[in-house]
DSSP file (Angstrom, degrees, kcal/mol; ACC not computed):
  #  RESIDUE AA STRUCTURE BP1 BP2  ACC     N-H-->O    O-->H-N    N-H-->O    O-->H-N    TCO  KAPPA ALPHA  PHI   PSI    X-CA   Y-CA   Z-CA
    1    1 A X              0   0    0      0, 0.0   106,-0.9     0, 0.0     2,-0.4   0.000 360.0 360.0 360.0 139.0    0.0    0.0    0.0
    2    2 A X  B     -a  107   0A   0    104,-0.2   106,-0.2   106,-0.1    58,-0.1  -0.781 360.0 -87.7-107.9 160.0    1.0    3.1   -0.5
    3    3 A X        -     0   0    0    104,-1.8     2,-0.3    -2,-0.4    58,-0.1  -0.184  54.1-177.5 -87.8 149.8    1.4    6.6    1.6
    4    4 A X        -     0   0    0     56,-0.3    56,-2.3    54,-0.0    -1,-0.1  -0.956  32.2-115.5 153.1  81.0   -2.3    8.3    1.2
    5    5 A X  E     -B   59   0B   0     -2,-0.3     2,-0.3    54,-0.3    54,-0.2  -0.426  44.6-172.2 -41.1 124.9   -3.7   12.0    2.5
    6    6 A X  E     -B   58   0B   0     52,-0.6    52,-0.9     2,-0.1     2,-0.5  -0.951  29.8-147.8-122.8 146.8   -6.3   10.9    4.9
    7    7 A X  E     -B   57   0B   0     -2,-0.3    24,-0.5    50,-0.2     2,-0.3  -0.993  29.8-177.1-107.9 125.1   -9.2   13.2    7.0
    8    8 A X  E     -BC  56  30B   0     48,-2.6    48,-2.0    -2,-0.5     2,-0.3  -0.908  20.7-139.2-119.7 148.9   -9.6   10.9   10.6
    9    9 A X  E     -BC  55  29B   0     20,-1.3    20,-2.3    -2,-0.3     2,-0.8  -0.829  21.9-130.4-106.3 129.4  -12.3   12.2   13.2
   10   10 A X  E     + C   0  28B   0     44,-3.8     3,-0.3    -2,-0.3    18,-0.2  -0.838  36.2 168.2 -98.2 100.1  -10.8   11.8   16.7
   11   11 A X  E    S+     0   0B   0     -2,-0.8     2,-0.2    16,-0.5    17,-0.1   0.394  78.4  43.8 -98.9 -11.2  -13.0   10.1   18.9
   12   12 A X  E    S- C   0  27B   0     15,-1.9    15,-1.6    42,-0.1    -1,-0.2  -0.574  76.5-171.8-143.9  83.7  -10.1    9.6   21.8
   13   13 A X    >   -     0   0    0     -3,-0.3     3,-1.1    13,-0.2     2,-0.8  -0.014  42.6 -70.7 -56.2 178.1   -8.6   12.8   21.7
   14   14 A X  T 3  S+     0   0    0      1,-0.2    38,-0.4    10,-0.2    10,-0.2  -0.759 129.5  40.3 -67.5 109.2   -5.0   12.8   24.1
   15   15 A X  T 3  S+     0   0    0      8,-1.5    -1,-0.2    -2,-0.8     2,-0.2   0.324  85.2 152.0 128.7  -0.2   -5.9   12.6   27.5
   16   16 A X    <   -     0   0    0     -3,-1.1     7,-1.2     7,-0.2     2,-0.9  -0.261  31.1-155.7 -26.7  97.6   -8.7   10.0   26.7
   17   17 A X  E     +E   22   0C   0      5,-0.2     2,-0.6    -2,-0.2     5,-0.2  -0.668  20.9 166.5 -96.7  94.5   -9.5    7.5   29.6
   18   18 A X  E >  S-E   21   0C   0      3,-1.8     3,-0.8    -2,-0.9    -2,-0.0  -0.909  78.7 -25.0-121.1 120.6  -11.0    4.3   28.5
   19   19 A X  T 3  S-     0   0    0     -2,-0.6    -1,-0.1     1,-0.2     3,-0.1   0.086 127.2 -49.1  78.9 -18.7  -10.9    1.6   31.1
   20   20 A X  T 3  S+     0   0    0      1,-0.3     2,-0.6     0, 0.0    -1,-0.2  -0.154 113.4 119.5 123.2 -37.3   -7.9    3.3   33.0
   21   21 A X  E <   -E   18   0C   0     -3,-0.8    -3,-1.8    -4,-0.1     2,-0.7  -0.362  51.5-159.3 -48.9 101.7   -6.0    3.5   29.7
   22   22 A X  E     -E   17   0C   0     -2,-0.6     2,-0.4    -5,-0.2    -5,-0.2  -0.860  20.8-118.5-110.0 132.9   -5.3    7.2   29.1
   23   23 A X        -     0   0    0     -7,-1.2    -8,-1.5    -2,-0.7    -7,-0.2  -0.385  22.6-169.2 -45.4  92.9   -4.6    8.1   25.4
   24   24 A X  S    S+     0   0    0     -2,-0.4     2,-0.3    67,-0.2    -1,-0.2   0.699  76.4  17.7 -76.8 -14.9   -0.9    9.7   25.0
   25   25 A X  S    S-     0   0    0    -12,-0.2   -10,-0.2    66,-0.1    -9,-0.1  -0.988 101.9 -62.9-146.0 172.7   -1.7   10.6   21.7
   26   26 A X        -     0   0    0     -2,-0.3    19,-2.1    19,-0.3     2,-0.3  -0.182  47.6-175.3 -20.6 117.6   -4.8   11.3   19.1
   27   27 A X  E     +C   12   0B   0    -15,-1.6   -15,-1.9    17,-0.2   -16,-0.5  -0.991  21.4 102.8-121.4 152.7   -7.1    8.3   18.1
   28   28 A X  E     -C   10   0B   0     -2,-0.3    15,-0.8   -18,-0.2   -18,-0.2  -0.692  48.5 -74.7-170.7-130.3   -9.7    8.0   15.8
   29   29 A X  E     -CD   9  42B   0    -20,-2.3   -20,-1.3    13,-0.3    13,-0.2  -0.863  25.0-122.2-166.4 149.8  -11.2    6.6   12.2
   30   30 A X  E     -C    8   0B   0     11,-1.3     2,-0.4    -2,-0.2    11,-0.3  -0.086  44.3-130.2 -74.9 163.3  -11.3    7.3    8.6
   31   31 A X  S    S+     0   0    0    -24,-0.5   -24,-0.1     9,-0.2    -1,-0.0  -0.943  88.6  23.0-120.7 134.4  -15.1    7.8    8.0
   32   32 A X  S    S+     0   0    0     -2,-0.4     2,-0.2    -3,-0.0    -1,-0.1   0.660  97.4 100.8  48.3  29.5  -16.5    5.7    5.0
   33   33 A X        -     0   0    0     -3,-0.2    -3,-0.2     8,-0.0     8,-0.1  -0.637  66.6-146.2-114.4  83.8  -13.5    2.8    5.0
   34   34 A X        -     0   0    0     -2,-0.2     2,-0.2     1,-0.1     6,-0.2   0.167  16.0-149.5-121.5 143.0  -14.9    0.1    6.6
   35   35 A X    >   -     0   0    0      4,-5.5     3,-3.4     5,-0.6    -1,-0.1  -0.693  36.3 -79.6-115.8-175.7  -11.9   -2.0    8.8
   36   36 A X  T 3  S+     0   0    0     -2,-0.2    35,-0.2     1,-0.2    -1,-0.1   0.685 123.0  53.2 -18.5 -53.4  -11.6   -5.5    9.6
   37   37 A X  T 3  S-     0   0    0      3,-0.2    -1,-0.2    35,-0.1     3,-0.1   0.053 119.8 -94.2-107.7  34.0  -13.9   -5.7   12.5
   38   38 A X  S <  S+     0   0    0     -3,-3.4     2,-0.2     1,-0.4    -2,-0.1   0.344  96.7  90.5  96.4 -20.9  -17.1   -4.1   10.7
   39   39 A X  S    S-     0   0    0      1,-0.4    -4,-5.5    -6,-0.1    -1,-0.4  -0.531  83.5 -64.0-119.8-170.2  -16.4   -0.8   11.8
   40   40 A X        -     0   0    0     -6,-0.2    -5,-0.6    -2,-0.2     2,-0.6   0.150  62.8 -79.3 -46.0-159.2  -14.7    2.1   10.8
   41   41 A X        -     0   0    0    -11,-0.3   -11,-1.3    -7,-0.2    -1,-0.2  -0.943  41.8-139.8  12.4  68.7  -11.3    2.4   10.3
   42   42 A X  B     -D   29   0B   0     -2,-0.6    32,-1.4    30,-0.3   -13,-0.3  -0.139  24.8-178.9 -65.2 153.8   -9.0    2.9   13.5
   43   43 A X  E     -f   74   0D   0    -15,-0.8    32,-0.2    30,-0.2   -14,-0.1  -0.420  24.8-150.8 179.6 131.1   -6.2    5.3   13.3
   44   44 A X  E     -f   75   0D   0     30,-0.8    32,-2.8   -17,-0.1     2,-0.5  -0.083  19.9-145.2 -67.8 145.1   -3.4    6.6   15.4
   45   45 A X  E     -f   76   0D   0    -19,-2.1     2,-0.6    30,-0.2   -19,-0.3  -0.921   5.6-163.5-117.7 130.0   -2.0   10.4   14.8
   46   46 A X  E     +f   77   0D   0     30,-1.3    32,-0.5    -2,-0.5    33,-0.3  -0.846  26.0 163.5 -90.4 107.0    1.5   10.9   15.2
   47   47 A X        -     0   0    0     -2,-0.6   -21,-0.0     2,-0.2    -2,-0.0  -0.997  48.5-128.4-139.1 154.8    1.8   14.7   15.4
   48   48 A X  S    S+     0   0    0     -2,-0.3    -1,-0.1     2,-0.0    29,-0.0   0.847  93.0  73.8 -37.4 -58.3    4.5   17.0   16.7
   49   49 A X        -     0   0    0     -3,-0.1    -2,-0.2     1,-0.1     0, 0.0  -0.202  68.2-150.7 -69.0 157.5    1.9   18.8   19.0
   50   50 A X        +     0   0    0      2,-0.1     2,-0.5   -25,-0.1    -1,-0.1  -0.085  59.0 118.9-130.8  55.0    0.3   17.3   22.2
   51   51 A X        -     0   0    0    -38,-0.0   -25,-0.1   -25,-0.0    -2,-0.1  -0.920  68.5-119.0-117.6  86.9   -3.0   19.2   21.9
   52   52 A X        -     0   0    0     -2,-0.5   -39,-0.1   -38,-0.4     2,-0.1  -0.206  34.3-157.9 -58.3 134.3   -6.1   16.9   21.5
   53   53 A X        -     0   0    0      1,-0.1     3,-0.1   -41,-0.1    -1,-0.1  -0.326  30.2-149.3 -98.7-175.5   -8.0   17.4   18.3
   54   54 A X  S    S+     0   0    0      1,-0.6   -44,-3.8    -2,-0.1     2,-0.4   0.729  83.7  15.7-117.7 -28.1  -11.2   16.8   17.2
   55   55 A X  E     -B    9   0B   0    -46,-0.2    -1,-0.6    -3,-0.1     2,-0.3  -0.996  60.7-148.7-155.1 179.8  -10.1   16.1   13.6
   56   56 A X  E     -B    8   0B   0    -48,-2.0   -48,-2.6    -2,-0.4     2,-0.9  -0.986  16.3-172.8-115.4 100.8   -7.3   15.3   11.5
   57   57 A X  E     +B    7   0B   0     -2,-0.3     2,-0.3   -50,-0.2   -50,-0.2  -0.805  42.5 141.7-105.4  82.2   -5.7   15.7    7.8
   58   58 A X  E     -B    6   0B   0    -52,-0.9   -52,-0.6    -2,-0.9    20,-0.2  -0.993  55.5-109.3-144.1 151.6   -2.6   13.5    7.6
   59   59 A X  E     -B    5   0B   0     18,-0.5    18,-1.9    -2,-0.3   -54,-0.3  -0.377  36.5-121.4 -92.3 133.4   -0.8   11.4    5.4
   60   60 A X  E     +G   76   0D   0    -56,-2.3   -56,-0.3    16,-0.2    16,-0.2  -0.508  37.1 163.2 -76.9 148.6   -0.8    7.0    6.3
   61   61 A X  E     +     0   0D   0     14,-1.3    45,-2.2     1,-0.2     2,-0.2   0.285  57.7  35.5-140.5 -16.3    2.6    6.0    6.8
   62   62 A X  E     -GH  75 105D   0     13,-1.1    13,-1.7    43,-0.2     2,-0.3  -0.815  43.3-165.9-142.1 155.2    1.6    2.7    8.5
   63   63 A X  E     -GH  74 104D   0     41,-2.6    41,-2.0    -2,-0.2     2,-0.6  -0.955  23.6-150.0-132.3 142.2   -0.6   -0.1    8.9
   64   64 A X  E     -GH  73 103D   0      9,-5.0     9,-0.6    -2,-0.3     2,-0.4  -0.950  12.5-148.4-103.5 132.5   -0.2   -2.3   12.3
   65   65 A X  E     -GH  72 102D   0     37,-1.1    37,-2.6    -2,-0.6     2,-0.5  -0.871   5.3-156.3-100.9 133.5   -1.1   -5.6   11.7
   66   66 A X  E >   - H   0 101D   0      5,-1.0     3,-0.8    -2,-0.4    35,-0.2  -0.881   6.7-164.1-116.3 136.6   -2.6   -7.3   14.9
   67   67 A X  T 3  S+     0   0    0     33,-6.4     2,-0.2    -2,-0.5    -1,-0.2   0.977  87.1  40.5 -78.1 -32.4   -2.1  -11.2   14.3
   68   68 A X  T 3  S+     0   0    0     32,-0.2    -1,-0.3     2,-0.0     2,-0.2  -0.323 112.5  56.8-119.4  70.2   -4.4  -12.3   16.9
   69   69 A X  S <  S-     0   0    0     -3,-0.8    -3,-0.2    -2,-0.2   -33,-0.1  -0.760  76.2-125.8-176.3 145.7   -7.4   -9.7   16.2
   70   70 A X  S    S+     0   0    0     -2,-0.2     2,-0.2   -35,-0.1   -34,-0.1   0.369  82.6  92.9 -70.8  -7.3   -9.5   -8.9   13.0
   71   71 A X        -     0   0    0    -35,-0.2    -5,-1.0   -36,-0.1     2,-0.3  -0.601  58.0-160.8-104.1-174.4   -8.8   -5.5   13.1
   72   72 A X  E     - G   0  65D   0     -2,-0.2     2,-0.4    -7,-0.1   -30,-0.3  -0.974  18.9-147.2-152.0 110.8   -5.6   -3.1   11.3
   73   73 A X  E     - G   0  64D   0     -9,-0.6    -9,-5.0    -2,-0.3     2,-0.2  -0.910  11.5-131.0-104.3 149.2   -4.8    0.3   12.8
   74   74 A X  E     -fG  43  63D   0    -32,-1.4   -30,-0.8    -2,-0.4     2,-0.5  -0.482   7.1-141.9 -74.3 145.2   -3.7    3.0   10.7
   75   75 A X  E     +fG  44  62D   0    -13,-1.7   -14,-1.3    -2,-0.2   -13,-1.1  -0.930  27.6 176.2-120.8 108.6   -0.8    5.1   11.4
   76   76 A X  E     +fG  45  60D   0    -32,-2.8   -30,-1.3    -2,-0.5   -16,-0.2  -0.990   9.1 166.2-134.0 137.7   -1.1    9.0   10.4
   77   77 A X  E     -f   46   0D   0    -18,-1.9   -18,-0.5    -2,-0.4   -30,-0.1  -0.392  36.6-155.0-121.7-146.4    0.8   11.8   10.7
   78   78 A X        +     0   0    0    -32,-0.5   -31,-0.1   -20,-0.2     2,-0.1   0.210  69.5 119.9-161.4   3.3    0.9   15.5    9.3
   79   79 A X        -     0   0    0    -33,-0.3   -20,-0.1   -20,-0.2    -2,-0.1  -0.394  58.1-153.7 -80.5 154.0    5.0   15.4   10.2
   80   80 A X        +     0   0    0     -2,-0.1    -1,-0.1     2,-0.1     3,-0.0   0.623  69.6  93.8 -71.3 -39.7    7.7   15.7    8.1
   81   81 A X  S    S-     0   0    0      1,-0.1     2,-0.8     0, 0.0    -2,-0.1  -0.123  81.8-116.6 -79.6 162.7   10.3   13.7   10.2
   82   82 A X        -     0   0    0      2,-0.0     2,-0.7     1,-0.0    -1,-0.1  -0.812  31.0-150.0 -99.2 122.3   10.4    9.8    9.0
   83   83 A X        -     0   0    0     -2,-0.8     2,-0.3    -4,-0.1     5,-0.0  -0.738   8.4-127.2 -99.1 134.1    9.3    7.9   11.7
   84   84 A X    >>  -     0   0    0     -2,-0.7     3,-3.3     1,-0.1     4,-2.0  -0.575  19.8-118.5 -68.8 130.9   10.6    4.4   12.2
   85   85 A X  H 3> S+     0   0    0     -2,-0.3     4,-2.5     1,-0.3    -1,-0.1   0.670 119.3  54.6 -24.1 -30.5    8.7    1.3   12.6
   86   86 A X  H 3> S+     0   0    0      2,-0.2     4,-1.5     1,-0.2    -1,-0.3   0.801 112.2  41.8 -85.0 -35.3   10.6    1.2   16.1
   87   87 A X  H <> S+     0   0    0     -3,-3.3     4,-2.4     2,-0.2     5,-0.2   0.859 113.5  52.1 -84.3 -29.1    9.4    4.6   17.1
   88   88 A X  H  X S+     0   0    0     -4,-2.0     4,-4.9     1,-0.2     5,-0.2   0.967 110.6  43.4 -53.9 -52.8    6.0    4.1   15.8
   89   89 A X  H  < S+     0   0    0     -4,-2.5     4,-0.3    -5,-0.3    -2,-0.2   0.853 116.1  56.2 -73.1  -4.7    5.2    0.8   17.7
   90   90 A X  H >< S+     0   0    0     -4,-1.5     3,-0.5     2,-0.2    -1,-0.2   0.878 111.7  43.2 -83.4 -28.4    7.1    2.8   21.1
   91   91 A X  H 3< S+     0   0    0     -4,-2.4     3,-0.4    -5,-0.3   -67,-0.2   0.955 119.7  40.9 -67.3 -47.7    4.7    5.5   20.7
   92   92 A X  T >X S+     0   0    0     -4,-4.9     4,-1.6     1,-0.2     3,-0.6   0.384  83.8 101.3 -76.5  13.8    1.5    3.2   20.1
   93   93 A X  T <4  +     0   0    0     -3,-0.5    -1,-0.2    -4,-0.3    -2,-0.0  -0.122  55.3  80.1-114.9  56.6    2.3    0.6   22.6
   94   94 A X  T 34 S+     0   0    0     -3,-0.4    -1,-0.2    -2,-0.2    -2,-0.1   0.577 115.8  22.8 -59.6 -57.3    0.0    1.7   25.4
   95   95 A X  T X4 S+     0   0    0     -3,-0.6     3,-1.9     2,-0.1     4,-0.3   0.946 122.3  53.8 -96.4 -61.3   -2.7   -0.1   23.4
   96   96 A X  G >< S+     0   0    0     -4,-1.6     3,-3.0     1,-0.3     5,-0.3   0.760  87.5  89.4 -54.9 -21.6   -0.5   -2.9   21.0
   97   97 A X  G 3  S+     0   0    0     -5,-0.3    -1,-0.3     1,-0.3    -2,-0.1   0.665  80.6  51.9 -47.7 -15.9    0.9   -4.0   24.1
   98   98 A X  G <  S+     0   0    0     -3,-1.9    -1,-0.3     2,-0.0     2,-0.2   0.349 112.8  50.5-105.0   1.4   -2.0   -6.5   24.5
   99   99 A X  S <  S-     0   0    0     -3,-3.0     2,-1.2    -4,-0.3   -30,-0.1  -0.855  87.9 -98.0-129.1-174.0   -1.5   -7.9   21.1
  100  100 A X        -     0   0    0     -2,-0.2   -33,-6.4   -31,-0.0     2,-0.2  -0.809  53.7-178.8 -91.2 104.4    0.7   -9.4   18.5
  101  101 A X  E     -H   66   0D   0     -2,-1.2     2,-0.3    -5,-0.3   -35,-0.2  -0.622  14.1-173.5 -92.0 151.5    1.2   -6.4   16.7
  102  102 A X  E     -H   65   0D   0    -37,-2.6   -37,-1.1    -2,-0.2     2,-0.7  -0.933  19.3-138.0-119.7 149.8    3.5   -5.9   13.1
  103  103 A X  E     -H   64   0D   0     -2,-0.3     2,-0.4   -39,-0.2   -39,-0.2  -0.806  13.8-169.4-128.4 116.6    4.3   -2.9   11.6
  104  104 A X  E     -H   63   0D   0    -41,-2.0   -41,-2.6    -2,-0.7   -43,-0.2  -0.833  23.4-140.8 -91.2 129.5    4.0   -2.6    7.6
  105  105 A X  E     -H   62   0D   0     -2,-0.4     2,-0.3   -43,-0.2   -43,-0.2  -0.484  11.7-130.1 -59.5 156.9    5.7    1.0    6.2
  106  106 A X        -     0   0    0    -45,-2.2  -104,-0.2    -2,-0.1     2,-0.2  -0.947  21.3-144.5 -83.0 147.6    4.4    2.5    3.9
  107  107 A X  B      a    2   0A   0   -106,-0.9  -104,-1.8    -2,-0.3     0, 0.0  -0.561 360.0 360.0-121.6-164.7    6.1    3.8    0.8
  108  108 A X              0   0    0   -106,-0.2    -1,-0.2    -2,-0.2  -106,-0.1   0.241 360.0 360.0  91.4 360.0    6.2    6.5   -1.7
């Protein structure tokens, strides 16, 4: 797949508490892409800022593949800097920590 201008609606802004999990960064879903598990489209934003939004315009750089769940979060940012798979899954692994997560780059 390749890298992709997205608009995501943040439905777990930063500072999000669900269950006792609070959200270090921006979560949300692409609106009309339908993902694995029937619903939208999940996807984490990598931004420079630590500001929750309500929505988002940033380019996929990622897909996490979870091996033992039906869903695939998306990885967007609005950044310049190239983030590495290693930095991605240390920022997201609040949440990936409960699965077996993968990370495909994207290119272009």
């Amino acid at each position: 797949m390749a890298k992709k201008n997205l608009a995501v609606t943040i439905d777990r802004p930063i500072g999000y508490d669900h269950d006792g999990t609070i959200y270090p960064i921006n979560y949300g879903y692409v609106a009309g892409i339908m993902g694995g598990d029937g619903e939208e489209q999940d996807a984490y934003i990598l931004t420079e800022g630590d500001q929750p939004l309500k929505t988002f315009t940033g380019q996929l750089i990622a897909v996490v593949h979870r091996a033992d769940d039906v869903e695939t979060k998306w990885v967007v940012t609005d950044s310049d800097k190239p983030y590495s798979a290693e930095e991605i899954m240390a920022t997201i692994q609040f949440m990936e920590q409960y699965f077996e997560s993968t990370i495909e780059m994207m290119e272009g």
